[in-house]
Backbone as CSV, one residue per row, in Angstrom:
resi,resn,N_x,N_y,N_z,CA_x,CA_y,CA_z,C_x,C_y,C_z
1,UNK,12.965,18.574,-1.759,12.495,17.963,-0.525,11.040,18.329,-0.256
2,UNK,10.515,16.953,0.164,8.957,17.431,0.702,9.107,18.809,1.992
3,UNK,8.150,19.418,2.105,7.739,20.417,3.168,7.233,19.929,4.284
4,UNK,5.678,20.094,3.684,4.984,19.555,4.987,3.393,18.890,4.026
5,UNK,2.826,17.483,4.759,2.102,17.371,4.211,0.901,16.917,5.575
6,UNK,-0.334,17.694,4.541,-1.623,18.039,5.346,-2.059,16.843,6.086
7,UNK,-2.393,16.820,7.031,-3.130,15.310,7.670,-3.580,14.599,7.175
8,UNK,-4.795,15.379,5.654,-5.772,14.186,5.552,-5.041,13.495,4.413
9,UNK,-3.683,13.943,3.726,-2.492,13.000,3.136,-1.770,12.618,3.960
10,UNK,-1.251,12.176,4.798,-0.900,11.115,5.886,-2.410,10.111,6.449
11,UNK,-3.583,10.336,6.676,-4.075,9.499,6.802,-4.714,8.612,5.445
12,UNK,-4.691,9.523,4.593,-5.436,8.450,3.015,-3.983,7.549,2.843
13,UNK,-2.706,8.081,2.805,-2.188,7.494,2.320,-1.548,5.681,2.956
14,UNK,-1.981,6.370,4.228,-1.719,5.258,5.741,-2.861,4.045,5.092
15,UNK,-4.161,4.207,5.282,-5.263,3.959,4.770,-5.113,2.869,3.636
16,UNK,-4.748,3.850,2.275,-5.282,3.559,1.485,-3.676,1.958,0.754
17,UNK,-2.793,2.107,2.003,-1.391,1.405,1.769,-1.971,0.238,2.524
18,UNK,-2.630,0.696,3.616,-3.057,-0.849,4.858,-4.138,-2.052,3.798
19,UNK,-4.675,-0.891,2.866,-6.051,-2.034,2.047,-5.474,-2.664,1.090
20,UNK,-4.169,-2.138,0.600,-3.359,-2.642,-0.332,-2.802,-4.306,0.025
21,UNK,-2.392,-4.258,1.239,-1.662,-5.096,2.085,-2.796,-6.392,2.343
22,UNK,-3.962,-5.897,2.741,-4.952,-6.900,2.633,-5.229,-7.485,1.633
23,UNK,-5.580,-6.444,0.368,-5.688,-7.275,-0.734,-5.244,-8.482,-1.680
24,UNK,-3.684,-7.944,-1.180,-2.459,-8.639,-1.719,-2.429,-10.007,-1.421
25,UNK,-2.292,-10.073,0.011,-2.551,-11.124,1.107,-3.589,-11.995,0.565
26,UNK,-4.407,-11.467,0.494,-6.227,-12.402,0.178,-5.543,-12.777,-1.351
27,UNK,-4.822,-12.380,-2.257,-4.891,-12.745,-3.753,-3.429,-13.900,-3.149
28,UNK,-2.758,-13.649,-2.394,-1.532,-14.951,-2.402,-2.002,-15.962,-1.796
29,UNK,-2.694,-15.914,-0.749,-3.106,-17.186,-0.097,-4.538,-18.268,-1.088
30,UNK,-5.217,-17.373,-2.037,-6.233,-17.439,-2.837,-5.887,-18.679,-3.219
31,UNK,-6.900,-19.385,-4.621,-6.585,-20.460,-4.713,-5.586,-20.388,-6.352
32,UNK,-5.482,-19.357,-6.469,-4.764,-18.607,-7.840,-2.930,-18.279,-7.280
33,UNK,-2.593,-18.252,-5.807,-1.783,-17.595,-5.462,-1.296,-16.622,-6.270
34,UNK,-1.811,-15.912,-6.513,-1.746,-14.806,-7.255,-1.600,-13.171,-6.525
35,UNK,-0.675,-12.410,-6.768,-0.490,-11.717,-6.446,-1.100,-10.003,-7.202
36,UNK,-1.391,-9.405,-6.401,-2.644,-8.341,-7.340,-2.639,-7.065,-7.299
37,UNK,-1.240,-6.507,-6.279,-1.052,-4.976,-6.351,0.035,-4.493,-6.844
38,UNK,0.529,-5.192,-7.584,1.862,-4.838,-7.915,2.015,-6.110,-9.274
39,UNK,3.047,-5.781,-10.491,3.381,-6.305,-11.506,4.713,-7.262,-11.831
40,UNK,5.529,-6.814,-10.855,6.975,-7.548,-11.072,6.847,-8.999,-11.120
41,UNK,6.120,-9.125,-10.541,6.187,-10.789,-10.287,5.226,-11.691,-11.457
42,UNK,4.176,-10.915,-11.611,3.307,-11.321,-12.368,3.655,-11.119,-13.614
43,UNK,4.552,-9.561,-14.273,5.592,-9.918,-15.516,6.840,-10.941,-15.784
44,UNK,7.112,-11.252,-14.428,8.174,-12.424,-14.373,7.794,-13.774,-14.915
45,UNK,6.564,-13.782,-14.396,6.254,-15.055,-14.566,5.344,-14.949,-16.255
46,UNK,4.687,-14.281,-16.826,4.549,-14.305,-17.751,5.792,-14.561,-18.560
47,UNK,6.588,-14.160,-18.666,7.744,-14.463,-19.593,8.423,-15.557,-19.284
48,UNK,8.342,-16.253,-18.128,8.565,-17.912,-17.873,7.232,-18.575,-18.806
49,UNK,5.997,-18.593,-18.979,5.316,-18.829,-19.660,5.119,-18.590,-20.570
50,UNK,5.560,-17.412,-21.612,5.923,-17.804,-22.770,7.309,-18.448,-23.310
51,UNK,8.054,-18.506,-22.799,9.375,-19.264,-22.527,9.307,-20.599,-23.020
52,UNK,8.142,-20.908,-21.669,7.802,-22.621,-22.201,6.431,-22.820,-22.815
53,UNK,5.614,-21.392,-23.579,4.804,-21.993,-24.547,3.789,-22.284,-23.816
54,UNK,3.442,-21.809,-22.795,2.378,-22.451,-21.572,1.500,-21.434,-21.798
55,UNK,0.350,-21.143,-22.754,-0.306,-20.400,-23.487,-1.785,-20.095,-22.543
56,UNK,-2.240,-20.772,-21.884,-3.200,-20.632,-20.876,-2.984,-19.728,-19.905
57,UNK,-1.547,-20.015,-19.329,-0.796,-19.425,-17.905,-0.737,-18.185,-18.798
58,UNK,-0.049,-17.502,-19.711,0.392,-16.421,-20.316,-0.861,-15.918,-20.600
59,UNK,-1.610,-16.246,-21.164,-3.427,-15.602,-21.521,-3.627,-14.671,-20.301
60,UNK,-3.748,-15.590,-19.013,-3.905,-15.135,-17.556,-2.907,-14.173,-17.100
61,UNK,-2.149,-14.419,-17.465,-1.000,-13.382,-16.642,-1.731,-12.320,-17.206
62,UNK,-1.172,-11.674,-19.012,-1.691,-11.079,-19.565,-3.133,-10.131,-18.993
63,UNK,-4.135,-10.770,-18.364,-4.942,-10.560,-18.342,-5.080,-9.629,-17.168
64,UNK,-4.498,-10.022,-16.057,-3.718,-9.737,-15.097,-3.484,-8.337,-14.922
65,UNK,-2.707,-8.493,-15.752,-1.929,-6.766,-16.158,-2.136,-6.110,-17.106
66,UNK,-3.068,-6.005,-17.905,-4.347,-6.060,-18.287,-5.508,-5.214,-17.370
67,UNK,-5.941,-6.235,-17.115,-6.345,-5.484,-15.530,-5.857,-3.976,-15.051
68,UNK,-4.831,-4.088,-14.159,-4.194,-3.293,-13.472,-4.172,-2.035,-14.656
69,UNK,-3.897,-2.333,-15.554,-3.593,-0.762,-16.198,-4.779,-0.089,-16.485
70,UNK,-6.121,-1.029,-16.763,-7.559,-0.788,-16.989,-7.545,0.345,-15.904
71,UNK,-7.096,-0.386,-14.500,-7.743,0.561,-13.413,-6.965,2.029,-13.357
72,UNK,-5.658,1.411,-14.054,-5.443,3.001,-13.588,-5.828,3.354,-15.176
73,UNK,-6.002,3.168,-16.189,-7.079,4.556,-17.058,-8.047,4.896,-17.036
74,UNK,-8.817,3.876,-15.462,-10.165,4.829,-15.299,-9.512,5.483,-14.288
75,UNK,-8.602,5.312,-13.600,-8.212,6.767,-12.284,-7.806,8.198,-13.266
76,UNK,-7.182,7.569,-14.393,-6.409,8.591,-15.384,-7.584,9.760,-15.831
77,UNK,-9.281,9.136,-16.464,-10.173,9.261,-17.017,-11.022,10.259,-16.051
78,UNK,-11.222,9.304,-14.670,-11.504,10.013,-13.753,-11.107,11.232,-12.252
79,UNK,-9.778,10.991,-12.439,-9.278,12.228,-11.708,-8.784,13.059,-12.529
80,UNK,-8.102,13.216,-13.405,-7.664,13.948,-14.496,-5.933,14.583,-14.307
81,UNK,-5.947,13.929,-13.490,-4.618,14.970,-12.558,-3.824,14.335,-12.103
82,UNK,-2.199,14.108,-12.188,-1.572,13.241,-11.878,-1.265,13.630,-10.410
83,UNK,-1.548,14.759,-9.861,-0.607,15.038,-8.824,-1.773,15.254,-7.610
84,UNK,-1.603,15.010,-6.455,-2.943,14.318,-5.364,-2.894,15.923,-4.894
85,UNK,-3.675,16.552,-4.776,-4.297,17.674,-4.308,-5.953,17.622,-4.136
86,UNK,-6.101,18.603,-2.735,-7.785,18.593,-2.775,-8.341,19.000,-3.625
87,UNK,-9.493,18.438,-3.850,-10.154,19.003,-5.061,-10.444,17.730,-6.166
88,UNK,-9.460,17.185,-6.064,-9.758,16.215,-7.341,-10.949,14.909,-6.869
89,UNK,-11.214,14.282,-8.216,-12.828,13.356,-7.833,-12.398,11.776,-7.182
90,UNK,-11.728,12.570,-5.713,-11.175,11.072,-5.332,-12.075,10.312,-4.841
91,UNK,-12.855,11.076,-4.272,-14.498,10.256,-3.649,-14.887,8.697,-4.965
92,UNK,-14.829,9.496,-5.738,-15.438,8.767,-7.472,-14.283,7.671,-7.746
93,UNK,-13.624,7.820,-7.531,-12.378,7.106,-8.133,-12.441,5.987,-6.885
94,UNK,-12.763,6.074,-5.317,-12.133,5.519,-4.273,-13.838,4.615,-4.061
95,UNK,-15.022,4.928,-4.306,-16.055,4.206,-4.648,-16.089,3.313,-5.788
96,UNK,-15.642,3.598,-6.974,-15.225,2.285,-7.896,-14.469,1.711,-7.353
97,UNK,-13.513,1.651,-7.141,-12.688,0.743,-6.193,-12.729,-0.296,-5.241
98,UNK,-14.079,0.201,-4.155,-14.513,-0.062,-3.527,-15.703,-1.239,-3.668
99,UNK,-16.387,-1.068,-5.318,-16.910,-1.446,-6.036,-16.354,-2.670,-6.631
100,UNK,-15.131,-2.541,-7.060,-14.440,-3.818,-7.662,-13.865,-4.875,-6.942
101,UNK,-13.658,-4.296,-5.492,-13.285,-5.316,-4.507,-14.688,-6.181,-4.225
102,UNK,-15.215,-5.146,-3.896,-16.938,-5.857,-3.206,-17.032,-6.921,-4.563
103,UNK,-17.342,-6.651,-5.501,-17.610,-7.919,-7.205,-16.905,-8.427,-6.853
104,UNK,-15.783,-8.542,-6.830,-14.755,-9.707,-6.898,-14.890,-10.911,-5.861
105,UNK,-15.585,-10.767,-4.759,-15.728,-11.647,-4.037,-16.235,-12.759,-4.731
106,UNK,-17.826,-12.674,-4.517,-18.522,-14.135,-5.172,-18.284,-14.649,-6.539
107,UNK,-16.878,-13.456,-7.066,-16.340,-14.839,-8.500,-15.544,-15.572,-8.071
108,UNK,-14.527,-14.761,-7.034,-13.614,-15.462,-5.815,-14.118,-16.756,-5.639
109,UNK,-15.480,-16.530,-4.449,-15.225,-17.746,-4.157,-16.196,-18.707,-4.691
110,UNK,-16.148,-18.373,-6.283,-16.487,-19.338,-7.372,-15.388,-20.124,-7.804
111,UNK,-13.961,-19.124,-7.702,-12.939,-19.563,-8.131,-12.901,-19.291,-9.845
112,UNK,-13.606,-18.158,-10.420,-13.759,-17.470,-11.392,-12.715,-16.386,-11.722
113,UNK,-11.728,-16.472,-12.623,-10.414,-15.612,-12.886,-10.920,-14.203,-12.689
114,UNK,-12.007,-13.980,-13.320,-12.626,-12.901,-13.513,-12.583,-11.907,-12.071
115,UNK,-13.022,-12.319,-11.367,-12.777,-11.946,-10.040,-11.316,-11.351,-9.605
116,UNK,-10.098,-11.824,-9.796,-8.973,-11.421,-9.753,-8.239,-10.495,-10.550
117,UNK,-9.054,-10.119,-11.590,-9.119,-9.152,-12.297,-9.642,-7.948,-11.897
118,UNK,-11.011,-8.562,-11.742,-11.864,-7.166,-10.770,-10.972,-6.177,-9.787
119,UNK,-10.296,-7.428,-8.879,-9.316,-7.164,-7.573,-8.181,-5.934,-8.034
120,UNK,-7.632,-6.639,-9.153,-6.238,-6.166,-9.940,-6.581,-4.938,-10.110
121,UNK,-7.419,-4.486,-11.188,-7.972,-3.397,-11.428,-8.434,-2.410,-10.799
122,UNK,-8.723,-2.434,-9.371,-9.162,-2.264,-8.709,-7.530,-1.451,-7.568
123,UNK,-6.534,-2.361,-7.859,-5.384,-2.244,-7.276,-4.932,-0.814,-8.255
124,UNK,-4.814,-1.125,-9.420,-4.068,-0.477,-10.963,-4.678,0.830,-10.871
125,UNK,-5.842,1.232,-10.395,-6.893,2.599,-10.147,-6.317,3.418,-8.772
126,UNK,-6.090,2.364,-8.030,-5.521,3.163,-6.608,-4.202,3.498,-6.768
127,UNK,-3.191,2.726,-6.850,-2.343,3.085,-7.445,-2.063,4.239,-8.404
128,UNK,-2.795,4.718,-9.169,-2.953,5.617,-10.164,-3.342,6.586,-9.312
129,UNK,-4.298,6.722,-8.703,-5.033,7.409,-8.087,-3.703,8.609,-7.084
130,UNK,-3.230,7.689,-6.549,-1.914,8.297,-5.662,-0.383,8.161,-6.295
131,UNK,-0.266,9.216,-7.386,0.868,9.460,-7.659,1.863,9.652,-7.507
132,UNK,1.889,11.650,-7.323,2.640,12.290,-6.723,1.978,13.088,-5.484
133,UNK,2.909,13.842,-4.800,2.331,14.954,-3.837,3.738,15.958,-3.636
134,UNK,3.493,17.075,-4.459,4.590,18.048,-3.996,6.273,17.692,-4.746
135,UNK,5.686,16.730,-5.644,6.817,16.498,-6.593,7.389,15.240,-6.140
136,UNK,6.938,14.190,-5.048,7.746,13.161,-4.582,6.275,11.858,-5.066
137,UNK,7.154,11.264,-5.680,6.302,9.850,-6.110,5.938,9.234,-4.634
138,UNK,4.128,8.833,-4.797,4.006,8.461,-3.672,3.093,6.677,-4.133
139,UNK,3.875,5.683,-3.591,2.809,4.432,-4.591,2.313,3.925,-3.057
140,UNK,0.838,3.499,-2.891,0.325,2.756,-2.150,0.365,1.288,-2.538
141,UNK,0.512,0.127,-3.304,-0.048,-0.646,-3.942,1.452,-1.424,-3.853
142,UNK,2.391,-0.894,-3.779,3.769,-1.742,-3.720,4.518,-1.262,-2.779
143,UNK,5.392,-1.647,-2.202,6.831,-1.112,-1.250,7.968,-1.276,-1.857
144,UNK,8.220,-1.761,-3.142,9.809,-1.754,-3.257,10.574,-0.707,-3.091
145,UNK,9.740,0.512,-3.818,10.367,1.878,-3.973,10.892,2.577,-2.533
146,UNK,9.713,2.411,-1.899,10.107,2.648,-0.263,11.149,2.122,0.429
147,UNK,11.290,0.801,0.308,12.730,0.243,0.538,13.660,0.376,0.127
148,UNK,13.734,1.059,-1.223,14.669,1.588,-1.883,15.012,3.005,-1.501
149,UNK,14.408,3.623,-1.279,14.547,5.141,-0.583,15.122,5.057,0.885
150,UNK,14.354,3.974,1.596,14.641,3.657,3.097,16.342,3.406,2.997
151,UNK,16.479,2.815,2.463,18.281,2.455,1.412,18.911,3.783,1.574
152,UNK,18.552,4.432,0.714,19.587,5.544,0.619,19.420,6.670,1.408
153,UNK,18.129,6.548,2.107,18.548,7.511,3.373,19.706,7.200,4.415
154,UNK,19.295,5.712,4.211,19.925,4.909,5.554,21.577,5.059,5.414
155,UNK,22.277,4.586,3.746,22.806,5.355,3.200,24.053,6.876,3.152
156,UNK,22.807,7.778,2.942,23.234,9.432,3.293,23.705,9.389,4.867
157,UNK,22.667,8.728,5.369,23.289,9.062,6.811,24.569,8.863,7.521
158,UNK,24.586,7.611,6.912,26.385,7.352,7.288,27.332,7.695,6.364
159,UNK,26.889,8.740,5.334,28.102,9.212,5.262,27.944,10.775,5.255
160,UNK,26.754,11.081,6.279,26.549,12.668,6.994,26.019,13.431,5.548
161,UNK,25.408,12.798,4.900,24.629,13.649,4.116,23.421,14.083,4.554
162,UNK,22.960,14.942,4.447,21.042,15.291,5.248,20.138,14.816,4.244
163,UNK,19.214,14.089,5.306,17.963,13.321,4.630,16.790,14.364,4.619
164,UNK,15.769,13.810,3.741,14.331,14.442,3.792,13.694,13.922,4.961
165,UNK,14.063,14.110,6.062,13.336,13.427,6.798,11.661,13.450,6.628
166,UNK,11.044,14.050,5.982,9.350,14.079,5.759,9.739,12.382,5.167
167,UNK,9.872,13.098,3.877,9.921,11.832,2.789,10.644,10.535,3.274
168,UNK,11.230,10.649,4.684,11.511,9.042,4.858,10.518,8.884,5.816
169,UNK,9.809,9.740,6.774,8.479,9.392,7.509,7.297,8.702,6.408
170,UNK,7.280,9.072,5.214,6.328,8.685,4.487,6.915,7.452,4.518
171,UNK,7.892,7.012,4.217,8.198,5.697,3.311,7.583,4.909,4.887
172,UNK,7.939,5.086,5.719,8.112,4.404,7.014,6.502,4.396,7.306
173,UNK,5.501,5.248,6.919,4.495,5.087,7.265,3.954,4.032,5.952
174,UNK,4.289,4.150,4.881,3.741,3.249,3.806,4.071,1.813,4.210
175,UNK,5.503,1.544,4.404,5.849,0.238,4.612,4.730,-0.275,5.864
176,UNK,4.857,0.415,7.160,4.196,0.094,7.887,2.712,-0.646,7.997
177,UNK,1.950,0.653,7.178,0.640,0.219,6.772,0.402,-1.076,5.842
178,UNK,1.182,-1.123,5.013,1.197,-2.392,3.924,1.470,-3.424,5.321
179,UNK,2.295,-3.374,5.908,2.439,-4.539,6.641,1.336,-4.903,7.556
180,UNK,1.227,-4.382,7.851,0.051,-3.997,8.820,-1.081,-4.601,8.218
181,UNK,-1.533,-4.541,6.979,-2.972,-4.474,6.207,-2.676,-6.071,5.988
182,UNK,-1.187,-6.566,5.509,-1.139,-8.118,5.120,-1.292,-8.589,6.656
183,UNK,-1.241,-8.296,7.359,-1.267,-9.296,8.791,-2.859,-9.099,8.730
184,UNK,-3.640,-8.240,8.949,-4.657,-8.407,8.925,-5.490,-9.147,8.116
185,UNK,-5.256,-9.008,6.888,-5.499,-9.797,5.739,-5.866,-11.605,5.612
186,UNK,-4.363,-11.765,6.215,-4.117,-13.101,6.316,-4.877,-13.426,7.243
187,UNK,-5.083,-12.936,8.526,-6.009,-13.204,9.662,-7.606,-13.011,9.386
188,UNK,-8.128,-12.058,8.149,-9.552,-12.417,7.821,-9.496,-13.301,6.834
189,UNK,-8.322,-13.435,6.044,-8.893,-14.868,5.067,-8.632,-16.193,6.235
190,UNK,-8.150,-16.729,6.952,-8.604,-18.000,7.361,-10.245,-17.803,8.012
191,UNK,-10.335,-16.944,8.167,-11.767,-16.895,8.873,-13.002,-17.043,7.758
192,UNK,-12.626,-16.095,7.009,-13.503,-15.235,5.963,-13.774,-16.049,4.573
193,UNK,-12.092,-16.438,4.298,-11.902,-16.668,3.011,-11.987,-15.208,1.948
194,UNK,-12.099,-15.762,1.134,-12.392,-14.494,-0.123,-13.214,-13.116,0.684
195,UNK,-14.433,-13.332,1.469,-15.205,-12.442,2.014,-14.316,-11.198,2.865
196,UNK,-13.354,-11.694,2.696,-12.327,-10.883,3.517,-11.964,-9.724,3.039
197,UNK,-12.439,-9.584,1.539,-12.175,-8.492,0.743,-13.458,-7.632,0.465
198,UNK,-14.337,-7.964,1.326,-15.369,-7.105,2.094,-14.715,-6.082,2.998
199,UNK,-13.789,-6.526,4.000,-13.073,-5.616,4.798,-12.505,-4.277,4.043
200,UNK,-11.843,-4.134,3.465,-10.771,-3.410,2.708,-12.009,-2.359,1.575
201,UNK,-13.075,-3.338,0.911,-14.167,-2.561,0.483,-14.729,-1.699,1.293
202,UNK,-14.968,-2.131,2.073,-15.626,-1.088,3.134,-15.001,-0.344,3.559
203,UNK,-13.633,-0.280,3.780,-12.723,0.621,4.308,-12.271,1.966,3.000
204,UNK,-12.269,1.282,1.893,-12.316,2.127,0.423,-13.582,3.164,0.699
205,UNK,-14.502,2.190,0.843,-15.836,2.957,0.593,-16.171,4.179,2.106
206,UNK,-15.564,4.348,3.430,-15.771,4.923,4.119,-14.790,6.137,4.243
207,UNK,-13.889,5.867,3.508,-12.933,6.976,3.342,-13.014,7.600,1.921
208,UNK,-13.860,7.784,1.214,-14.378,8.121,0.380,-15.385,8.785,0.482
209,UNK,-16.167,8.297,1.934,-17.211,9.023,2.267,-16.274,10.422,3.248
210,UNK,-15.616,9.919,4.083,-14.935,11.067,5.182,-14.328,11.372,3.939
211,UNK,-13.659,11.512,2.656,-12.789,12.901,2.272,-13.824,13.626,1.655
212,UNK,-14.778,13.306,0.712,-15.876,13.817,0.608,-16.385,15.072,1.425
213,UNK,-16.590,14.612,2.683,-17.462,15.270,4.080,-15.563,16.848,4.065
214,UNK,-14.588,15.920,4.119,-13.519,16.553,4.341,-13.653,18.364,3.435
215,UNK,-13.616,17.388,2.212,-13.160,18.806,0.781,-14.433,19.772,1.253
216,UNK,-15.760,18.739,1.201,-16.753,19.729,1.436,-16.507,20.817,2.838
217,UNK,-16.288,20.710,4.172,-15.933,21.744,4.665,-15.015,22.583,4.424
218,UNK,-13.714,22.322,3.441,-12.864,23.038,3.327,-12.496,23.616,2.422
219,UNK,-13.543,23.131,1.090,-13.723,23.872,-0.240,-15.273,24.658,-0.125
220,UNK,-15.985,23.944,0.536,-17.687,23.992,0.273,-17.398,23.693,-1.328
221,UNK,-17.294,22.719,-2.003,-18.076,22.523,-3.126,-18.174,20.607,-3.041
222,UNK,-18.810,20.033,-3.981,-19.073,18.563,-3.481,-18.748,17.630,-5.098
């Protein structure tokens, strides 16, 4: 069972689940409906496309996920550490990121694949980025798992088993934030369009700056 976890992991992880939710949002409504933080769907459908030989669609999928794993072997490359503790080069890792959302726009709204890649990758790094904490898998970038946990707490309880209650506050704060980040999402792409993934960049890129400012008072090193 989790213990107790430090504030500034309840707020990255709140954070870094809400930009997920935006992103996602901006890649389904896109003109790709394409979905970009998560794989299930996008391996599903690749294998409907090679199925029927639809060699373009499968290139893309491919590419896709592709993508996503790119990002997480530069989180792999660049944090070095599977398990989220202070100290590690999350600043570095959460500025590329921040980086690949910001690019991805004006291929966006070129309507350039390339761009959705950027996005993906960009997803596949954060994801990576937030593993574990204290031995409990923690994913920003998807909710199934959370709903699946939310399950078997819900579960234990009726039949008087004791829950982690930490570890179902997390799930409850992840789901939340993801939801949270797609409502917002959806509400800057009719406005925004693609530019909407300016939002979520900037939000990468300022919490990168505050954990930064963070480690440094509480390690002094930078």
């Amino acid at each position: 069972m989790l213990s107790k976890l430090p504030r500034w992991v309840w707020a990255g992880v709140w954070t870094l689940a809400f930009v997920a939710g935006m992103v996602n949002v901006v890649g389904l409504l896109g003109f790709e409906r394409q979905a970009i933080t998560h794989l299930t769907g996008t391996t599903t459908t690749l294998a409907a496309a090679l199925a029927a030989l639809d060699w373009s669609t499968a290139l893309h999928l491919a590419a896709v996920i592709g993508s996503f794993l790119a990002g997480t072997v530069l989180s792999g490359m660049i944090i070095r550490d599977s398990k989220l503790q202070l100290g590690g080069r999350y600043s570095v890792a959460l500025l590329l990121e921040s980086a690949l959302l910001c690019a991805a726009v004006p291929l966006l709204q070129r309507h350039n694949l390339i761009g959705i890649y950027f996005a993906t990758a960009a997803c596949g790094l954060q994801n990576a980025m937030v593993s574990t904490y204290s031995g409990a898998v923690v994913r920003t970038t998807h909710i199934s798992g959370m709903f699946t946990d939310l399950g078997i707490f819900l579960g234990h309880t009726l039949r008087g088993i004791p829950v982690d209650v930490l570890r179902l506050r997390l799930c409850l704060l992840i789901i939340s934030a993801f939801l949270c980040g797609g409502i917002a999402g959806a509400a800057a792409f009719h406005r925004l369009e693609y530019a909407a993934l300016f939002i979520p960049g900037g939000i990468v890129a300022a919490t990168a700056l505050a954990y930064g400012i963070y480690r440094m008072r509480h390690t002094h090193v930078i």
